[in-house]
Every structure is written in structure tokens, then in C-alpha cells.
C-alpha positions in Angstrom: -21.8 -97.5 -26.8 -21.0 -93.8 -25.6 -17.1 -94.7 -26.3 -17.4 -96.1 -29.3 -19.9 -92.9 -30.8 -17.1 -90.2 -29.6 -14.5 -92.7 -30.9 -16.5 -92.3 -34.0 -16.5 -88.4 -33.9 -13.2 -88.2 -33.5 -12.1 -90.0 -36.2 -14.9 -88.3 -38.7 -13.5 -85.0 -37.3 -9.6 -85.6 -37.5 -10.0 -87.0 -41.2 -11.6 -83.6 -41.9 -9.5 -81.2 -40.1 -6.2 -83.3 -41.1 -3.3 -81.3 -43.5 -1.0 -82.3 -45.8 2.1 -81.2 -43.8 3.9 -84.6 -42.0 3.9 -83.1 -38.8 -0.2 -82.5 -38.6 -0.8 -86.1 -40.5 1.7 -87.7 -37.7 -0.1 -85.8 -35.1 -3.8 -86.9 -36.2 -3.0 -90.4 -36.9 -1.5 -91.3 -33.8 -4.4 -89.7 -31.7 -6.6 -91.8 -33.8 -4.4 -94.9 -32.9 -4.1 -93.5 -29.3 -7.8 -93.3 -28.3 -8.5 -96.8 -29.6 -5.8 -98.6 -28.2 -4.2 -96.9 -25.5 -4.6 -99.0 -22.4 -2.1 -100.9 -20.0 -3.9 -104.1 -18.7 -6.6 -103.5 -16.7 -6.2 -100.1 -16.0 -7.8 -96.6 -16.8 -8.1 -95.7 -20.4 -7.5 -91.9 -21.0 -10.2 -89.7 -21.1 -8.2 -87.0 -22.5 -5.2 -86.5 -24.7 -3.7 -83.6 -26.3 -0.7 -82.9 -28.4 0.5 -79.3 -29.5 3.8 -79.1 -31.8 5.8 -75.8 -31.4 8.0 -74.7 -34.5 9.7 -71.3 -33.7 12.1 -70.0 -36.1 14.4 -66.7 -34.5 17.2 -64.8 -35.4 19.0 -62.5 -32.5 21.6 -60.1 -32.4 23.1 -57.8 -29.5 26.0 -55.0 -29.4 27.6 -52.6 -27.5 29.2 -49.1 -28.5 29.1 -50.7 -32.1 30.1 -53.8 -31.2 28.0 -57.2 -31.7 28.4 -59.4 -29.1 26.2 -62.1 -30.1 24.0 -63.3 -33.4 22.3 -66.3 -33.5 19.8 -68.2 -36.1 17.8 -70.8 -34.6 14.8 -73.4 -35.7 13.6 -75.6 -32.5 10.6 -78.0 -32.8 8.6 -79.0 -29.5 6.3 -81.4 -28.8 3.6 -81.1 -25.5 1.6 -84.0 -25.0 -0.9 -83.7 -22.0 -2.9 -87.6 -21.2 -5.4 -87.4 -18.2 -6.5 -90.5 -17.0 -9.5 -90.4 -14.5 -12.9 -88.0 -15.6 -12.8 -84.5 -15.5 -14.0 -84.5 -11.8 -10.8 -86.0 -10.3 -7.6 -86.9 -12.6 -4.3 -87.0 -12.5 -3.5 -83.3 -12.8 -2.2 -80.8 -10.2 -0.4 -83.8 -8.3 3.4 -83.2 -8.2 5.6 -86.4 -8.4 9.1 -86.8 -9.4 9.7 -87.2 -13.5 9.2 -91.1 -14.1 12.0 -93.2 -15.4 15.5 -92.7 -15.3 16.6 -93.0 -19.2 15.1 -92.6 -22.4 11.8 -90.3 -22.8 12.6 -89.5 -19.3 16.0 -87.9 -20.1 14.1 -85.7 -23.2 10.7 -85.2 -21.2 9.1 -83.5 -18.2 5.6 -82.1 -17.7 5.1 -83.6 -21.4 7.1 -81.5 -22.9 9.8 -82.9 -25.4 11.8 -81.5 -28.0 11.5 -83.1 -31.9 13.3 -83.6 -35.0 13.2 -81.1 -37.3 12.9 -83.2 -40.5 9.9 -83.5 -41.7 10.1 -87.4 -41.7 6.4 -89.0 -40.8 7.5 -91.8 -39.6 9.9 -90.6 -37.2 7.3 -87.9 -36.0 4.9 -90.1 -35.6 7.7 -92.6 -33.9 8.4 -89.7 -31.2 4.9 -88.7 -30.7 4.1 -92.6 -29.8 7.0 -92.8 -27.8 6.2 -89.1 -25.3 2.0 -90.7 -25.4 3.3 -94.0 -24.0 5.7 -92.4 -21.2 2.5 -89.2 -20.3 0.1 -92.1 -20.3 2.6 -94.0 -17.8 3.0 -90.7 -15.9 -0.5 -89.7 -15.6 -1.4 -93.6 -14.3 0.8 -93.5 -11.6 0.3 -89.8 -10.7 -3.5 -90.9 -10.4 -2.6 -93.6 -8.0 -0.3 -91.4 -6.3 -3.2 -88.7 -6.0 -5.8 -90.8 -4.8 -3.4 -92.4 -2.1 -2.7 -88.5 -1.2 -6.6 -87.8 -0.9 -7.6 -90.9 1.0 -6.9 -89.6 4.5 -7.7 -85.6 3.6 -11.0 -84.0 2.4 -11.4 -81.7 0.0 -13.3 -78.7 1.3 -14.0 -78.0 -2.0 -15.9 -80.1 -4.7 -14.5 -78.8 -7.7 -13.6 -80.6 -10.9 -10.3 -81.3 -12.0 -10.9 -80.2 -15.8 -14.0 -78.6 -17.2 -15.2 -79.5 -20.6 -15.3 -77.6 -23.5 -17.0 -77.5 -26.8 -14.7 -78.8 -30.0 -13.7 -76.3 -32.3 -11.1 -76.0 -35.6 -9.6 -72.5 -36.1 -7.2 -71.6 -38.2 -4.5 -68.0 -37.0 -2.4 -67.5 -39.0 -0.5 -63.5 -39.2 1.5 -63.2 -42.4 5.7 -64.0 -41.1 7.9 -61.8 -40.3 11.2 -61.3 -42.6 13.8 -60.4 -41.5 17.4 -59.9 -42.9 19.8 -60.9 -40.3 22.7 -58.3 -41.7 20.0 -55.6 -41.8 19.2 -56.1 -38.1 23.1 -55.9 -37.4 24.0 -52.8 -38.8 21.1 -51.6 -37.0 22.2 -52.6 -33.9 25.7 -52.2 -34.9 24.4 -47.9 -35.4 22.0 -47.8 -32.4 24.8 -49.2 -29.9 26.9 -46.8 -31.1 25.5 -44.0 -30.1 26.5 -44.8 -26.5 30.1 -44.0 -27.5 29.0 -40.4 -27.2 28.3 -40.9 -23.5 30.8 -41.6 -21.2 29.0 -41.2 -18.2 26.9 -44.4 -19.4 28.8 -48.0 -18.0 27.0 -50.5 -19.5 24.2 -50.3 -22.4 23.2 -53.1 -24.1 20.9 -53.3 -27.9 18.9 -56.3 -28.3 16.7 -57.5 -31.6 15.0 -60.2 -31.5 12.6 -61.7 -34.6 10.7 -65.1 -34.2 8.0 -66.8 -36.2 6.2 -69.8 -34.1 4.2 -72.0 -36.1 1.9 -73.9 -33.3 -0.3 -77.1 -34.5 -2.9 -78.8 -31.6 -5.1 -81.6 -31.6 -7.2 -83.1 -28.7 -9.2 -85.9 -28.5 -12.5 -84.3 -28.1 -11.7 -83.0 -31.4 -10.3 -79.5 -30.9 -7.9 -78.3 -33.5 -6.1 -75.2 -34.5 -3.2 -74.0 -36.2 -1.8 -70.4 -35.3 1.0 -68.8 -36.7 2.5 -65.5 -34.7 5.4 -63.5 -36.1 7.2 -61.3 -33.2 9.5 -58.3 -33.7 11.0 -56.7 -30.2 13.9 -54.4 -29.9 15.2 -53.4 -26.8 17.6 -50.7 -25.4 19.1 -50.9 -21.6 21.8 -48.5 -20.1 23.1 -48.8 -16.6 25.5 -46.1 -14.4 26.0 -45.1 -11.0 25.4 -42.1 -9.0 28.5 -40.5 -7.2 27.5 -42.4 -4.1 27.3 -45.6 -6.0 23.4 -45.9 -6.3 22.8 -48.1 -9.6 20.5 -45.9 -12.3 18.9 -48.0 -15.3 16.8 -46.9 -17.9 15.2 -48.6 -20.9 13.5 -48.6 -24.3 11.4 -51.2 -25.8 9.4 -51.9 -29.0 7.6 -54.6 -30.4 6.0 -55.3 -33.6 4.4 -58.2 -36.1 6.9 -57.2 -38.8 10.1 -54.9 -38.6 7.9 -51.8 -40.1 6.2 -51.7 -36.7 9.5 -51.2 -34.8 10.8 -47.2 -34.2 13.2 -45.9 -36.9 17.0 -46.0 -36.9 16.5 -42.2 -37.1 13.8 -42.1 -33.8 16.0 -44.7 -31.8 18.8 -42.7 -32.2 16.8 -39.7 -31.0 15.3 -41.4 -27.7 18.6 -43.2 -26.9 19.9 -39.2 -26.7 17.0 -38.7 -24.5 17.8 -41.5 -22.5 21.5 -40.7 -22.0 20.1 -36.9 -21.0 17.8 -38.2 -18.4 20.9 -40.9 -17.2 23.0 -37.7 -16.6 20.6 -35.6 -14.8 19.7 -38.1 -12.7 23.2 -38.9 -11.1 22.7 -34.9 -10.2 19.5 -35.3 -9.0 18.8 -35.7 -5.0 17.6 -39.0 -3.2 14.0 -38.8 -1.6 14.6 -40.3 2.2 11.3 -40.9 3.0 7.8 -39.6 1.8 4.4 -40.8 2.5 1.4 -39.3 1.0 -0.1 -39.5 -2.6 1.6 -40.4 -5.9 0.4 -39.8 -9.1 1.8 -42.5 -11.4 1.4 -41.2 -15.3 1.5 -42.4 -18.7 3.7 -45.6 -18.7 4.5 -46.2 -15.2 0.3 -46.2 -14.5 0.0 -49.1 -16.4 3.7 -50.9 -15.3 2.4 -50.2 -11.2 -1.4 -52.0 -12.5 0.6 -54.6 -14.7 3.0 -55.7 -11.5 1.0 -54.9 -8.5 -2.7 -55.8 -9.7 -2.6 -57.4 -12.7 0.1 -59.9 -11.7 -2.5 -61.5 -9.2 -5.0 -62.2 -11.6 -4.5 -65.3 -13.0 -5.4 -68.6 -11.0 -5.0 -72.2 -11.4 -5.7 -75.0 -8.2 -3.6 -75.6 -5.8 -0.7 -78.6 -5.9 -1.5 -82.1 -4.1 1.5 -84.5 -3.1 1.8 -87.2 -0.5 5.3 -85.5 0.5 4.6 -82.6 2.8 8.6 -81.5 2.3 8.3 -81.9 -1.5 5.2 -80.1 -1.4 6.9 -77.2 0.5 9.8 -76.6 -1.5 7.8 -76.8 -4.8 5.1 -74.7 -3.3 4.2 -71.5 -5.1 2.4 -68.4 -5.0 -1.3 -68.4 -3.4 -3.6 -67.5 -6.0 -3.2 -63.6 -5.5 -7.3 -62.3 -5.9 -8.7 -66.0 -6.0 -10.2 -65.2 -2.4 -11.3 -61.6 -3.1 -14.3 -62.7 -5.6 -17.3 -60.9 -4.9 -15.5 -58.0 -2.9 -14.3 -54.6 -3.9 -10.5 -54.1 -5.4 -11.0 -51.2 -6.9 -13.0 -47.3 -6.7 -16.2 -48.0 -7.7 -15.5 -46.1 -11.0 -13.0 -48.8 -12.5 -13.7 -51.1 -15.0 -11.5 -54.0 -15.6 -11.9 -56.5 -19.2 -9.7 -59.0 -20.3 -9.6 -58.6 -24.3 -7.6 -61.1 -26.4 -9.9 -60.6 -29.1 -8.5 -56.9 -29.6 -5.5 -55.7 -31.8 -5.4 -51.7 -31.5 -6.1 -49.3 -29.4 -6.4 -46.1 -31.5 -2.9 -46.0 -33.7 -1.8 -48.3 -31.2 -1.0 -52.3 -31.8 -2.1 -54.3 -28.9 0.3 -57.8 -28.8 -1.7 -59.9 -26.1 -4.5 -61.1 -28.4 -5.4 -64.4 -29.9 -8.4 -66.8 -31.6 -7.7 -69.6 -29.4 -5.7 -70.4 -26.2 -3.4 -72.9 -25.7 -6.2 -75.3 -24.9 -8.1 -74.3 -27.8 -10.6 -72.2 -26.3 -12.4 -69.8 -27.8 -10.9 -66.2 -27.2 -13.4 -63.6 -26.1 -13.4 -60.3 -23.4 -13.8 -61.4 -19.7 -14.9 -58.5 -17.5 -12.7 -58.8 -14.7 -13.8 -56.0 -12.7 -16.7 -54.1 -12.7 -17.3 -50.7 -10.8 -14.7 -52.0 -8.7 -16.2 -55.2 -7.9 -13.9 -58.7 -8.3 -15.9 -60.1 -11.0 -13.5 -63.2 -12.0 -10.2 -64.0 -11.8 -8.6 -65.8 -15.4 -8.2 -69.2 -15.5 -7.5 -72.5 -18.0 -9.9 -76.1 -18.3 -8.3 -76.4 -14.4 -11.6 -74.7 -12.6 -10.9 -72.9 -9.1 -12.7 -72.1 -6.7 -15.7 -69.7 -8.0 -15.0 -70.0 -11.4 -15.5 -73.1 -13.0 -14.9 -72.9 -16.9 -12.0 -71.9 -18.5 -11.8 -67.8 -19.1 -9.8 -69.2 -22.0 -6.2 -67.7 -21.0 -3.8 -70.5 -21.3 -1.1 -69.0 -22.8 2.9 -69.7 -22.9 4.1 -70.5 -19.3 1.0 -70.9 -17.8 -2.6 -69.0 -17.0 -2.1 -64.8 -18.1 -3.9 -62.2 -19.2 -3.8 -60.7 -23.0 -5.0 -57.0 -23.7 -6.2 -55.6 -20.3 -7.9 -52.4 -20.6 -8.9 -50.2 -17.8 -11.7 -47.6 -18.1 -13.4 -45.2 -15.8 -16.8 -43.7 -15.6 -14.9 -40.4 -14.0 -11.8 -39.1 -15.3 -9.7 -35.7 -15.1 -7.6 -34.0 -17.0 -4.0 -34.4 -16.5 -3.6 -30.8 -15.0 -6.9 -31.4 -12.7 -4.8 -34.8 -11.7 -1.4 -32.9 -11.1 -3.3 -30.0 -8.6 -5.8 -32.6 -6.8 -1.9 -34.2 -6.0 -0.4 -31.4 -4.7 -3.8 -30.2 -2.4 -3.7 -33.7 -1.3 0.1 -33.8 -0.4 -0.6 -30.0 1.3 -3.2 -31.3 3.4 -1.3 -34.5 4.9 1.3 -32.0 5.8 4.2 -32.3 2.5 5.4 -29.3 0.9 5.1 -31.4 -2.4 3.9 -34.6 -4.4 5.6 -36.6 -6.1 4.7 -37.9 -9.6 6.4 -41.3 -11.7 6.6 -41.5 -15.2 8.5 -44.6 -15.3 9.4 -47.8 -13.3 12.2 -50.3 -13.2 11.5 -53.2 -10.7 10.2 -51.9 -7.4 12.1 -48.8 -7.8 11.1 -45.2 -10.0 13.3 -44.5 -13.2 11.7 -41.1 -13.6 10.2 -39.6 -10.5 9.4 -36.0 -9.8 8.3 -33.7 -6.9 5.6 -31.8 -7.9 5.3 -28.0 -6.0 2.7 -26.0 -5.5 3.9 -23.5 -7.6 4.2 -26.2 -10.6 7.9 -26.6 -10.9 9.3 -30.1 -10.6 12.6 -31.4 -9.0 13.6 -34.8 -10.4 14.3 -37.2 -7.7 17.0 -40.7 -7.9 16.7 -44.1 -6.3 12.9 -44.0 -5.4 12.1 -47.3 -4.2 7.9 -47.7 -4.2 7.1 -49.5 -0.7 4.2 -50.8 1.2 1.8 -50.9 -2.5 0.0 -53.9 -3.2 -3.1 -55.0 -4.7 -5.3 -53.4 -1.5 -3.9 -50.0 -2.6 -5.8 -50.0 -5.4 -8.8 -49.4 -4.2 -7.7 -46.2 -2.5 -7.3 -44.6 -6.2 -8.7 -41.5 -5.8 -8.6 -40.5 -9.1 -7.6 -41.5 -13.1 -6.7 -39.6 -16.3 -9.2 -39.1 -19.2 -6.3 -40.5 -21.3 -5.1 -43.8 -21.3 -1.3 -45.0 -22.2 -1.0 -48.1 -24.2 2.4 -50.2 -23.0 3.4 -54.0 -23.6 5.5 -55.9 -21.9 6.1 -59.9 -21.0 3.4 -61.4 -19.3 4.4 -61.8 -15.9 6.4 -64.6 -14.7 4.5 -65.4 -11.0 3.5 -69.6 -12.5 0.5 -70.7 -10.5 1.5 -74.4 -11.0 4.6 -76.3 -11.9 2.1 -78.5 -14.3 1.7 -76.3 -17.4 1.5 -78.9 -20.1 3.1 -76.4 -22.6 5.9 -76.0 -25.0 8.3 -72.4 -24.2 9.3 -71.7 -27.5 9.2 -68.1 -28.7 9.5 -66.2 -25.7 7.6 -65.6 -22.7 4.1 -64.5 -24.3 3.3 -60.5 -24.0 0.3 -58.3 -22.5 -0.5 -55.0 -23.8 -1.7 -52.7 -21.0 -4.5 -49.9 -21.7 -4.4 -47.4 -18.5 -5.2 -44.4 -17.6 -2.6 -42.6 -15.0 -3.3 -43.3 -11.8 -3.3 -41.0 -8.2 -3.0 -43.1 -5.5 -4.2 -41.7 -1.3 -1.0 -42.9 0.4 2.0 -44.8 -1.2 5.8 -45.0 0.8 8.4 -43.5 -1.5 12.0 -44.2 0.5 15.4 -44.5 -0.6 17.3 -48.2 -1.2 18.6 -49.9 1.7 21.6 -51.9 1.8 25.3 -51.4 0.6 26.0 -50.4 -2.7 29.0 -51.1 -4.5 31.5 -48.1 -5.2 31.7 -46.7 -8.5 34.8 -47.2 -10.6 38.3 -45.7 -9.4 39.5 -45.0 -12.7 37.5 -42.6 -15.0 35.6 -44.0 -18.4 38.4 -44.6 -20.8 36.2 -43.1 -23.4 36.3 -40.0 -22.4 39.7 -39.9 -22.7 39.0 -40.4 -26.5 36.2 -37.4 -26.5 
């Protein structure tokens, strides 16, 4: 009776929420089909089945010195279908098996993901969409069997569900698209790149546009829906030389926008490309710090790349893998779930304040680009305080509970579990002078003659770092490679800024689980970062180890052309 009443919801709910578009009608109409009649003999019925259709239109174009070295127009369509078999207290999720079949779906599909035509044809949408249901419904039975095989001679020290439940919902997203003339973009890249002509000393730069519009349609059986459109705009800007002893130096610029009137103009790219190539040079003069340990003041945008990398990174959580193949299970074994096991304790000064906003799009004149209505589950966006007066509050999660935290924080996003806007607030600040002087009293009483300050990171090393004197005066230092800092360092902050940088950049990459049931289209999704700068007791600044390769014999030809 319970079946055939949710059966009965369902179908009153996707004849509501269905549109006219072929894609959405093939979607809802097999689901409808699938809930009534999927089952293979005797065996489990799913419980759960979702399907999300990604179509993500981009144009691309990169140069250097003038040159364009690639442009590209693109239109992919992808379909995810996720089928659970089981209840939500033990399915077939988190069990790792190899893909199923050998030809066919098997060939186009893995972790549910395959890619579809991009004619709008119902009946071969609907045709497809059968055909990936069938083979994840095959999947899912045997990775059930496989999973309870696994489990029969282990116990779980943990009773925890394999998928929490959710309430249905039907939002609609939808940010006007980005246009974008392609030959525009070109000479604009064409201009920008060029202005690396006027520096020799540079070896490699690179100018990179980028412009997508992804259209994303899901549909579960519990009777979630929601369509999102999300325009993207990025430009970036790389340039790469070496130091007379070989030493790589990189710097960057990036920007990001919902329409190309967000980006920088030609005028103010061409200005902080010369800034760029200015810093490039001084740096190849500037000395390399051997070893220092002591505080570091990390400002403006480097505060919130350190938190983003060496904090933020370790937030996200999903449960762990299960396999019957203790080999298998090593080599696909990932990252523990960084903070998972530091709930409850403090990771931070007692004056930070940690919240997870997708729900936010500006901080001050600022766009933020990490936000969204729905996740990729279709959960309801909303602020998660993470961490409060220092405590470990949460970590974020999807519908796959962990350990402590049991319903969804709603941060499924492209790639996996990540966070959106993350802002960070203090209840004591200082000014940015009080900042600079509390780092050189501290640095004078562990015994250094100076601090050092970073305004900007690349990796583990410091694109811009500084000694700070006494006297005020700094002395830019090369090659400063940030050792010994992770996520335990933060709670010896001794002391933030009363101003806060806002910096975006791709969410990171660290996947908690080879088992994200989601199409990558678009890019990798991004996270806007709201941080104040950041002083830090004792961090280990030291210079690169290893060999280096020499630079060039023969000078830049360009500058023969100067």
C-alpha cells in the first residue's frame, strides 16, 4: 500500500513539474516507467533513482606573444543516472567494484555517468536514458551483493545510514547566459598576450578565456526536481622564468565573471600584466630565504589561498570505501576525511568564525561565484556554520551521512562534496599596521632580525614574499617554499585583519570517493573565499630542495628584436 501511494506521488508530481523541452519529458517519462517496472526476477526493486542531464555549451581560446594557439567551440550533453537498491540504511553505494560488462553501456558508462546525443530527438533520449537505468540498476544489484558479502565477516563500528532522506522540492536557477563573441575574445587575447613581447626576460606566458553556459535538468524518484542554468566567464594570465641559478618563478592573474562585463578591461589587464612582468624581474634579483622559522603574516590574497588549501581543503567528507579486495581497496584508497575526526574540538583561536554560504552572491562590490539554490542532489542551499569560536562545528557533506553528521549540509557539487562561499569572521581584529608591528615584536622576541610577510602563493611555495624590518622597510625574498603548515596551525593564529580579501578559485580537487554519481561538464565548480589576513605563531619558510634545471644557453631571441 505504502508503494503504491509514493508511486502515486510521484507520478502526480512529475506530470506537474514536467516541461515541454524533449530532454525533460524523456527524463520524467522514463522515471515514471522506471519506478513501476524496474525489477529483475525476484530481486530488489530500487528505492532510489536519479537522473541529472548536463548541457554545457563553451567557447575557448589561448595565445602567446600575439599568437593563438588554440580556439575551440564546443556543445557536450551528459547524462548521470544514480539507482540504489537496498534502503537508505545499507545500499549499494560506497562499494568499489570493477565497471560491469565489457561492451555496450559499459564502453560509454562508469559511475553512471554517460555522454548523450545532442539532438533533441525523444525517442532516442528516452532510448539512452532506458538503456544507462537498465545497466546502473544491473550495477547497483550486484554491487549490493558484492557489499553485503564484504560486510558479512566485518562489523561496522559505526551504525550509520547509507543515504539520509530528504524532503522533495522543484526549483527552478536560472542566471541570464553568457554571450560571448568568439572573435571578440580573440583579439583580446590576441592584445593581452602580446604584451609579453615587451619582456624578454619572461619564457613562457600563456592567456586563457574560457566562456561556458551549463544548462543542468534533475529528477529523482522521491520527486525532487530542478533546473539550473549557470553562465561562467574566467580569464586567466600565467608567466613563467627562471632565476640565474635556475629556480623556476611563476606568477598569475585570474578573473571570473557571470557575463564578459564582469571580467577586468583590455585596458586594466594590460596594466596588471606590466605589474606582473615588474614583479617577474625583481624577483630573479631578489635573494633566496635558507631557512626561517618564526611568524608569518599572510595578507590580502595569499590569507585566503593558505585557509583555501591548508584548512578549507579538509572540510568536506563523504564515508569511507568498502571492497572485498584488500589490494583493490588500497590502490583506489583515497584521502582520510581531513577534520571528520576533529568534531567537537578546537581548530581554530577562539575568535574565528567559520559559515559555509552558497546562498550568498556579493561580498560588498564583490561577486561571490560559489553559490547556488540547490545541490547536485537537490538539496536546499542554505549557510552551515562550520566553525564557531573556534570550535569544529560540522564538517560538509552530501545524502552519504558520516560519522557525526547525518543529513546532507547540501554541498554536492561538480566532482564531489565542496564548499561554496566560505567566509571567515573574527570577533577581534587589527589593523593592518597593528598586524605588520605585532609580526616584527614577535619575530624579535624568537630571536629574527625580521618577519616575513606573503602576499601571494603558487602551490606550496610564496610568489610574493617579503621580510618585514623593524625599521619598516621590506626586502622581497624568491623561492619561499611554506613547510611544516597544516590544518593544526591554524589554531595558533594569533591574530587577523579588520579587512577581509575576497578571492575565487576552483574548488579543490582532494575527491573523498571515487563514487560521485555526477556529470563533469563545465569545469571543475569554484569557491569564493572571504578572509581576513592572517598572522600565524610559527610557520617554516625554507628554500626548494632538489635540482633545478639550468636556464637557457642562448639569450631570448626577443631581445635581439628590442
Amino acid at each position: 500500500m505504502k508503494r503504491m501511494l509514493f508511486c502515486g506521488f510521484l507520478l502526480v508530481s512529475l506530470g506537474i513539474q514536467a516541461q515541454e523541452d524533449a530532454v525533460s519529458r524523456a527524463m520524467h517519462d522514463e522515471m515514471q516507467r522506471s519506478v513501476q517496472k524496474l525489477q529483475l526476477e525476484q530481486l530488489d526493486k530500487p528505492y532510489f533513482i536519479s537522473y541529472r542531464v548536463v548541457d554545457n555549451e563553451s567557447k575557448e581560446v589561448e595565445a602567446t606573444l600575439g599568437s593563438v594557439l588554440s580556439s575551440s567551440e564546443s556543445h557536450t550533453r551528459f547524462l548521470t543516472v544514480n539507482v540504489r537498491v537496498g534502503d537508505y540504511s545499507l545500499d549499494n553505494s560506497n562499494f568499489f567494484s570493477l565497471p560491469f560488462g565489457g561492451t555496450g553501456v559499459a564502453v560509454q558508462m562508469f559511475a553512471g555517468t554517460m555522454q548523450l546525443p545532442l539532438d533533441d530527438n525523444y525517442n532516442e533520449l528516452r532510448r539512452q536514458i532506458w538503456l544507462a537505468t537498465d545497466g546502473a540498476y544491473k550495477k547497483a544489484l550486484e554491487d549490493l551483493a558484492g557489499k553485503r558479502a564484504a560486510l558479512e565477516n566485518k562489523n561496522r563500528s559505526d551504525n550509520i545510514p547509507d543515504f539520509s532522506k530528504a524532503t522533495p522540492v522543484s526549483i527552478t536557477d536560472v542566471t541570464p547566459r553568457a554571450d560571448v563573441d568568439l572573435p571578440k575574445a580573440t583579439e583580446l587575447v590576441r592584445k593581452t598576450s602580446a604584451a609579453f613581447r615587451q619582456m624578454p626576460s619572461i619564457q613562457t606566458s600563456h592567456v586563457q578565456f574560457s566562456a561556458d553556459n551549463r544548462l543542468e535538468r534533475y529528477l529523482n524518484s522521491e520527486g525532487s526536481t530542478f533546473t539550473r542554468m549557470t553562465p561562467r566567464v574566467s580569464l586567466r594570465i600565467t608567466a613563467s622564468t627562471q632565476a640565474t641559478d635556475g629556480m623556476p618563478l611563476r606568477d598569475f592573474i585570474s578573473a571570473f565573471g557571470y557575463a564578459v562585463t564582469d571580467l577586468p578591461s583590455e585596458s586594466d589587464l594590460l596594466a596588471q600584466i606590466h605589474e606582473m612582468g615588474e614583479r617577474i624581474n625583481q624577483l630573479q634579483a631578489a635573494p633566496v630565504e635558507d631557512r626561517y622559522n618564526g611568524p608569518v603574516l599572510f595578507e590580502g590574497q595569499a590569507a585566503a589561498e593558505v585557509f583555501a588549501r591548508r584548512f578549507a581543503e579538509l572540510l568536506p567528507a563523504q564515508p569511507n570505501v568498502i571492497s572485498s579486495n584488500p589490494q583493490m581497496l588500497q590502490a583506489m584508497r583515497v584521502q582520510s576525511n581531513g577534520l571528520l575526526n576533529k568534531l567537537g574540538a578546537r581548530v581554530l583561536p577562539d575568535f574565528l568564525n567559520v559559515v559555509d554560504d552558497p546562498t550568498a552572491t556579493r561580498e560588498r562590490d564583490n561577486l561571490l561565484f560559489g553559490g547556488y539554490k540547490v545541490d547536485e542532489e537537490g538539496v536546499p542551499a542554505k549557510p552551515t556554520p562550520v566553525v564557531q569560536h573556534g570550535i569544529l562545528k560540522t564538517v560538509l557533506t552530501s545524502r552519504a551521512p558520516v560519522r557525526g553528521v547525518l543529513e546532507s549540509t547540501g554541498n554536492l557539487r561538480e566532482h564531489g562534496v565542496a564548499p561554496s562561499n566560505l567566509f571567515v569572521d573574527s570577533d577581534k581584529t587589527s589593523t593592518p599596521e597593528e598586524l605588520k608591528k605585532q609580526l616584527v615584536e614577535s619575530a624579535k622576541s624568537r630571536g629574527n632580525k625580521y618577519g616575513i610577510v606573503i602576499r601571494k602563493l603558487s602551490g606550496k611555495s610564496a610568489t610574493l614574499a617579503y621580510r618585514v624590518y623593524e625599521d619598516g622597510h621590506e626586502e622581497l625574498i624568491r623561492n619561499a617554499d611554506i613547510a611544516e603548515l597544516n590544518s593544526s596551525s591554524f589554531k595558533d593564529i594569533l591574530a587577523v585583519s579588520n579587512q577581509r580579501v575576497v578571492y575565487t578559485e576552483a574548488a579543490p580537487s582532494r575527491n573523498t570517493s571515487p563514487f560521485n554519481v555526477v556529470a563533469f561538464s563545465g569545469g571543475q565548480p569554484l569557491v569564493s573565499y572571504v578572509v581576513p589576513s592572517l598572522l600565524f605563531e610559527d610557520v617554516t619558510i625554507e628554500k626548494p630542495s632538489g635540482e633545478v634545471p639550468k636556464p637557457p644557453v642562448a639569450g631570448n631571441p626577443l631581445l635581439a628584436t628590442q
